[in-house]
N, C-alpha and C positions, 0 to 999 in steps of 0.2 A: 608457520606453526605446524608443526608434525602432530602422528596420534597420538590421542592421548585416549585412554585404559580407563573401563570402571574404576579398577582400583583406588586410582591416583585423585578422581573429583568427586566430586558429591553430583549425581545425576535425577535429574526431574526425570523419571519412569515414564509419567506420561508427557510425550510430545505433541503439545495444543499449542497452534499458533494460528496467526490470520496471515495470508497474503494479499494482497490487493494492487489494484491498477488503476488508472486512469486515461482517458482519452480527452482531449482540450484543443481551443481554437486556436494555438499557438503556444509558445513558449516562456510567454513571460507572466510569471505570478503574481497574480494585485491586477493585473492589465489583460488578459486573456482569460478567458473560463472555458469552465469544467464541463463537457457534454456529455460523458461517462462516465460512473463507476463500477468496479469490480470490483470482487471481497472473497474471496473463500477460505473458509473454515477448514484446516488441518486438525484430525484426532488420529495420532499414533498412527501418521502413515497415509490416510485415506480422510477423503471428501467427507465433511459433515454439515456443511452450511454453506449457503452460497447469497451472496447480499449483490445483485446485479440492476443496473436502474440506466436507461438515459436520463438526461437533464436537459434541461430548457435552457440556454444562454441568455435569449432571453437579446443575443444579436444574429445577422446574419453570420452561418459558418462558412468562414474562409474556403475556398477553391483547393487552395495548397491544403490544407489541413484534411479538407473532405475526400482528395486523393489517398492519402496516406492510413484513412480509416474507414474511408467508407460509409462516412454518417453526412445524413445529409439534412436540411432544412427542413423538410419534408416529415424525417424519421422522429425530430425536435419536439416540431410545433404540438403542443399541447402537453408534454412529459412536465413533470414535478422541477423547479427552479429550485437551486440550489440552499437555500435557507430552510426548508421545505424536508431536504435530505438528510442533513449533518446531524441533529437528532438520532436517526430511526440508525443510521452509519456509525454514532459513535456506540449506542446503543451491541449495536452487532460486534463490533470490536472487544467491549468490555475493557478490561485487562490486561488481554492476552498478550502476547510478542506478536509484532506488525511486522513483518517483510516486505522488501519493495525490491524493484531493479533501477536501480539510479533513484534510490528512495528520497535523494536530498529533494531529485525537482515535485515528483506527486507531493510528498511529505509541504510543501511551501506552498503550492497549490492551496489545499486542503486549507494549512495554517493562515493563509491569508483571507481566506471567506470564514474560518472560525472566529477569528477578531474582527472582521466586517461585519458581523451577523450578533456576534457574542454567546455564541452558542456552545453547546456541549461536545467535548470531542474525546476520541478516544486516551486511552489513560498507559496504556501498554508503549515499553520501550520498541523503537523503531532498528529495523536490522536493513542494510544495506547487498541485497545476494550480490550485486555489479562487485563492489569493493573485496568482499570475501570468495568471492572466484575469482578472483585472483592472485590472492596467495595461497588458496586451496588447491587450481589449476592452473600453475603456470604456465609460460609459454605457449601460450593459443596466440594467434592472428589479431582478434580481436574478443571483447567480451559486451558484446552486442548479444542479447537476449535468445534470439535466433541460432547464432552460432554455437552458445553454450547448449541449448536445446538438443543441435544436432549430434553437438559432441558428446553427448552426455546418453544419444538412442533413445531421448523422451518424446513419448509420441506426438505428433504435431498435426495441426490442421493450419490455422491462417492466425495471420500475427495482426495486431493492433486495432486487436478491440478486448474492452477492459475484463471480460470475464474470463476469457482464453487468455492472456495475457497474464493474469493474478493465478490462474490454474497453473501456467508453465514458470510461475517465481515459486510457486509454492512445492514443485518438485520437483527443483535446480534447490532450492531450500536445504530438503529432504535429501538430494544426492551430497549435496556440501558436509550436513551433518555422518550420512554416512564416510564419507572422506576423511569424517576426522574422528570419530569412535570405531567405526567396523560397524555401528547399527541403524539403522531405520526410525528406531522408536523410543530412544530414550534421548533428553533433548541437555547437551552440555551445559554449565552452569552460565550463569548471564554475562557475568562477567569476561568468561573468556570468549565469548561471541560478540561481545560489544568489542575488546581487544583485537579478533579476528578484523575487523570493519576498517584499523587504522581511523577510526574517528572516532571525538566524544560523544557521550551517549545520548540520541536524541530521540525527544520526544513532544507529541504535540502540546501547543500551549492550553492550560487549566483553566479557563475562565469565568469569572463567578459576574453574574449579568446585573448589571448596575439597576436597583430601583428606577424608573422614571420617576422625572419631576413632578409632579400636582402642577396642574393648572393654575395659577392662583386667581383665576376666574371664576375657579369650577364649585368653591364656597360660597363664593356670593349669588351664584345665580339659583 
């Protein structure tokens, strides 16, 4: 997809969106949990919120995992468990557009404790930066997080933990939009950003929390 011009779309003026991250005890969804979240609030360019939490697993944290981030049993024990979070999360989300890097696996995370729980989750379309850096910048090596960081001269400190992680999606975001208008701050219609992603449009599941059952004890006693 080449530039494309004021002229030619109808542009949202203002660019408000969330990025966000996660950190987890491995890699499989439903089967592995969540020790991290990260969120930050994009308004027209620049930091406005930032929604950052360890979480309790509530198991021991894998060896392999606790290399790779840094979190350790220690930093856990006593942090908010995940049913706990996804409220106050989707809350912070709202509406907005959700960005992710390799948004499929956090986005199934997330999805698979929102229908475990039946809880409230965010309501805004989910954008993919991994998928759309790569028809935005082709030809790189690879499109690992890090890499695009560097090639892109966005400042960096250390990788894989969820708040500096959601910081560095959210302007690789901000560089992609500029790649494909000439601006910073007005954000291209949805459409053609769900397009950009090469996938259908995702978002998390809605779920309205089932009444419990009565007792049928609970009258007679």
């Amino acid at each position: 997809m080449g530039l494309v011009t004021l002229s030619k779309l109808k542009y949202d003026l203002t660019m408000r969106f969330i990025a966000f991250d996660l950190e987890t005890t491995g890699t499989l969804p439903g089967v592995d949990k969540i020790v991290e979240i990260g969120a930050v609030r994009f308004i027209n360019g620049k930091v406005e919120a930032v929604y950052s939490t360890l979480v309790d697993p509530k198991t021991p944290m894998p060896e392999a995992a606790s290399r790779v981030n840094g979190i350790t049993d220690d930093m856990l024990e006593g942090k908010p468990v995940i049913e706990s979070l996804l409220p106050s999360f989707a809350e912070f989300c709202g509406d907005d557009v959700i960005v992710a890097h390799n948004a499929a696996f956090d986005t199934q995370f997330l999805t698979a404790d929102i229908k475990r729980y039946e809880t409230r989750a965010p309501k805004g379309v989910i954008l993919d930066t991994y998928t759309m850096a790569k028809k935005v910048l082709p030809g790189l090596a690879n499109y690992k997080l890090g890499t695009l960081v560097q090639h892109l001269d966005i400042p960096a400190g250390g990788f894989h933990r969820a708040e500096e992680d959601a910081s560095y999606c959210g302007q690789l975001f901000i560089k992609i939009i500029e790649k494909m208008t000439g601006h910073t701050v007005v954000m291209p219609p949805l459409e053609n950003l769900i397009a950009l992603t090469g996938k259908a449009e995702m978002k998390f599941p809605q779920i309205e929390p089932q009444p419990k059952q009565l007792n049928l004890l609970d009258g007679l006693l």
